[in-house]
N, C-alpha and C positions, 0 to 999 in steps of 0.2 A: 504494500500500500504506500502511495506516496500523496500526500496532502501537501498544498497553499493554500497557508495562510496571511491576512491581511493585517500582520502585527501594530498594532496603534500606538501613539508613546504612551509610555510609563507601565511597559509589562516587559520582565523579565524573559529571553528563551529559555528557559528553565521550567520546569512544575513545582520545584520545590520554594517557600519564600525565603528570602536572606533575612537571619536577624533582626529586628531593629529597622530591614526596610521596608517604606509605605508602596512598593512598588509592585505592579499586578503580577501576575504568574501565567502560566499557559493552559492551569488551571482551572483556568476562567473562559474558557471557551469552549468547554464539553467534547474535546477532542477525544479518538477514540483511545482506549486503553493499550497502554506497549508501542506508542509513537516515543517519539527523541527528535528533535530539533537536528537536522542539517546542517550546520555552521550554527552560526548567531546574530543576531543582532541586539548594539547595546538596548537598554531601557529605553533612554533618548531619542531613539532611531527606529524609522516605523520601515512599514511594505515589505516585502515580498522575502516570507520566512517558509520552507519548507520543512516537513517533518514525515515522516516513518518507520515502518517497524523492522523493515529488511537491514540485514548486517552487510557493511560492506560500501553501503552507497553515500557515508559522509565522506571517507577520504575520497573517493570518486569523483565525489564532487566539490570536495574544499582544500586539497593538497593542489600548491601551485605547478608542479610537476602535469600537472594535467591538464593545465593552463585553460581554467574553466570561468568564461569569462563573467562574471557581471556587474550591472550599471546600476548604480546610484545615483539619485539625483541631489545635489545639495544648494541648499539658499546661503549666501553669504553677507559679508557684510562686505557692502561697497560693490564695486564695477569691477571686476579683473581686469586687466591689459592684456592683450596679445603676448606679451613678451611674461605676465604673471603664466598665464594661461599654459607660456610653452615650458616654463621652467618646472609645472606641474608633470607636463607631460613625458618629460625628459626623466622624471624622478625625483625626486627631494631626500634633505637625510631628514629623519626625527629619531632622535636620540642617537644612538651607534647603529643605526639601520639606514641604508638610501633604498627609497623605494623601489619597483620595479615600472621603467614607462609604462605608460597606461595611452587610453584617448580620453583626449580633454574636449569637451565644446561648450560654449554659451546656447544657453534654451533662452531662442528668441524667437518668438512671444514666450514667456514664461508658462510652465504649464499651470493646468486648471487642476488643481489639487484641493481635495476636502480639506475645511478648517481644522485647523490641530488644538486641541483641547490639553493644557491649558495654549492660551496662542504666545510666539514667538515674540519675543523682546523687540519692542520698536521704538528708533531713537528718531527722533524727530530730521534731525540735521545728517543722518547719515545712510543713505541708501541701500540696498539691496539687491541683488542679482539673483540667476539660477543657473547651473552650470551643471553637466553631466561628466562623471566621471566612469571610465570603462576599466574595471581593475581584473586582475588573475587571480590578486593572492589578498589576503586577509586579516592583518596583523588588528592588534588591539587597537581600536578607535583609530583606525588608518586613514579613513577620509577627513576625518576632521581634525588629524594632525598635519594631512599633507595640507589642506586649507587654509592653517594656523601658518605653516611654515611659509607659506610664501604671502602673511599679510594680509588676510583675509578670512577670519572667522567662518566657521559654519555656525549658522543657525537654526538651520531644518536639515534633517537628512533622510531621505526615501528609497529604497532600495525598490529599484521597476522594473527588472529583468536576470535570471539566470537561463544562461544558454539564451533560446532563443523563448524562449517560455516569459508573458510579459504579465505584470501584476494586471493589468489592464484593470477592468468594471468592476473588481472584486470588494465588497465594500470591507470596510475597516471594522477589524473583529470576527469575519467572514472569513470560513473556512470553505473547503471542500476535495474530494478527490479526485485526484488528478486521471484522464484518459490516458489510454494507449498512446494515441496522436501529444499529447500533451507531454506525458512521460518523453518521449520520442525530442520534444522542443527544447527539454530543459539540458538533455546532453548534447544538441547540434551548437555547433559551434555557430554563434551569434555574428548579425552582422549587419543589423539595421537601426532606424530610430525607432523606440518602442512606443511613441507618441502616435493615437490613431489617427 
């Protein structure tokens, strides 16, 4: 079985809660019994979380060795430049790690994305963008430290596509099981805008 789901912020990829934290679980969406989470996505960090019961299909699909692509969309703070935009693409270090290039683009028009609950810090005097990043690999809070590094905050982050498999109409909170064809999307190697 392989389920997408449409992780909202403020829930943990986990079933179990942390301690001390106020933050949801996976718990909370009556998923079936003997799924596990496919990679991760932090609390912070919404869209497109996959989960199942078969042994074998995380590293498959989250070891960069497989070079298994997917795309994020993130809201920043401020306008990127061209020249921000390629220094992303080329890689960045954060901390004793340089990334691995990725593709970088400006989402121009910005997409149309459901409100996020609570909504995203808004400074009056300082603008905001939306940029998509196409990454392989997955390190801890990866997108929003290559963001950080070159000068521009993330604010929002939404994950819209593994393989070719896109979060598309799924609403938030919204689970389901994935088809044959579908199954089929999430391992072809990706190569388009996931934007309909």
């Amino acid at each position: 079985m392989l389920i997408a789901l449409h992780k909202p912020y403020g829930v943990l990829s986990q079933f179990t809660p942390e301690a001390g934290s106020a933050w949801g679980t996976l718990a909370d969406f009556g998923l079936p019994r003997n799924v596990y989470s496919l990679g991760r996505l932090d609390a912070d960090s919404e869209g497109l979380l996959l989960l199942s019961d078969e042994p074998g299909l995380n590293t498959r699909l989250m070891d960069p060795i497989h070079g298994h692509k997917r795309e994020y969309w993130a809201q920043v703070e401020r306008i990127p430049d061209d020249d921000a935009l390629a220094r992303l693409a080329a890689g960045v270090t954060i901390g004793d790690y340089r990334t691995q290039p990725c593709r970088v683009r400006r989402l121009e028009p910005p997409p149309e994305v459901p409100p996020r609950d609570p909504p995203i810090r808004v400074r009056k005097n300082v603008p905001d963008s939306w940029i998509a990043l196409e990454l392989t690999e997955g390190k801890n809070r990866q997108v929003r430290r290559m963001t950080a590094a070159i000068g521009h905050p993330t604010l929002r982050l939404i994950r819209v596509r593994i393989g070719q498999f896109v979060l598309g109409e799924l609403a938030q909170g919204s689970w389901r099981e994935l088809s044959a064809s579908e199954r089929t999307l999430i391992f072809t190697p990706s190569r388009s805008d996931p934007r309909p």
